[in-house]
C-alpha positions in Angstrom: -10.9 -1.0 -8.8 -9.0 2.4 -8.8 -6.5 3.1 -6.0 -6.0 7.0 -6.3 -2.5 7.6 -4.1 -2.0 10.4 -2.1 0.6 11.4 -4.5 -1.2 11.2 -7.5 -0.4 8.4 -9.2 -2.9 5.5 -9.0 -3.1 1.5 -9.6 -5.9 -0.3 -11.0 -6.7 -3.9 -9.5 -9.2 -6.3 -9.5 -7.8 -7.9 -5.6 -6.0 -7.0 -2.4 -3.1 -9.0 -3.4 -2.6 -7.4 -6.9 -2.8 -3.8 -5.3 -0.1 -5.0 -3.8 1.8 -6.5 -6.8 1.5 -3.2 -8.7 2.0 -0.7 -5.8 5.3 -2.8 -5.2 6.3 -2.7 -9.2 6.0 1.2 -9.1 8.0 1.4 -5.5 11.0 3.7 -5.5 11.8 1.4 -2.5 12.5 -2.4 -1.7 10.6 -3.5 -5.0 13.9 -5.9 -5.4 12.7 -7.5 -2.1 9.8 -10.6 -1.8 6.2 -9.4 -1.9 6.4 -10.4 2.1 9.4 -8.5 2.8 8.3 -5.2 0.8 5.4 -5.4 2.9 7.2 -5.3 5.8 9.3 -2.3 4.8 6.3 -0.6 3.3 4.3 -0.4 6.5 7.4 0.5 8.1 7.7 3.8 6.4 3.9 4.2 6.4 3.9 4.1 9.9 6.7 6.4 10.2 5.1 9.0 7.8 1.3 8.5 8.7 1.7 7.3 12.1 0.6 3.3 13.4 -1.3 1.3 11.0 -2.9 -1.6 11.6 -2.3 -4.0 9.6 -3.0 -7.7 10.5 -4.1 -8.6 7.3 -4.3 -7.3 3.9 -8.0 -6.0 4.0 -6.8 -4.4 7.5 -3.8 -2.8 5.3 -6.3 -1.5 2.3 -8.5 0.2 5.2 -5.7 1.9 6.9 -3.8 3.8 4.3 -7.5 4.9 3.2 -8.3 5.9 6.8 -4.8 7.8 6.8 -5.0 9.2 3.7 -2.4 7.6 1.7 -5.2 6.6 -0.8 -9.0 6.7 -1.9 -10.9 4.3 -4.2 -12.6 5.4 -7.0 
């Protein structure tokens, strides 16, 4: 699949997990950290920029930053 970001870049990934692989290898922020730990700081600043996100699993997480508008699939 095709992850277009609200910013115009996008990722390509076949799974939920490897979204998250490459949108934490292209991070300006925390893409030092563990994959659990950029999570955490990730939906931080989500929920500070696009306001509470639920996010109790990763399929939840995919969902809610296409519901806020931080991305679209193509």
């Amino acid at each position: 699949m095709k992850y277009l970001l609200a910013d115009g870049d996008f990722i390509t990934a076949s799974t939920n997990e490897e979204f998250i692989e490459e949108l934490k290898e292209g991070s300006r922020f925390d893409y030092n950290l563990p994959t659990e730990e950029f999570l955490k700081s990730f939906i931080n600043r989500i929920n500070i920029s696009y306001g509470e996100i639920k996010s109790d699993t990763l399929n939840d997480l995919i969902k809610e930053l296409i519901r806020v508008g931080f991305m679209t699939i193509e």
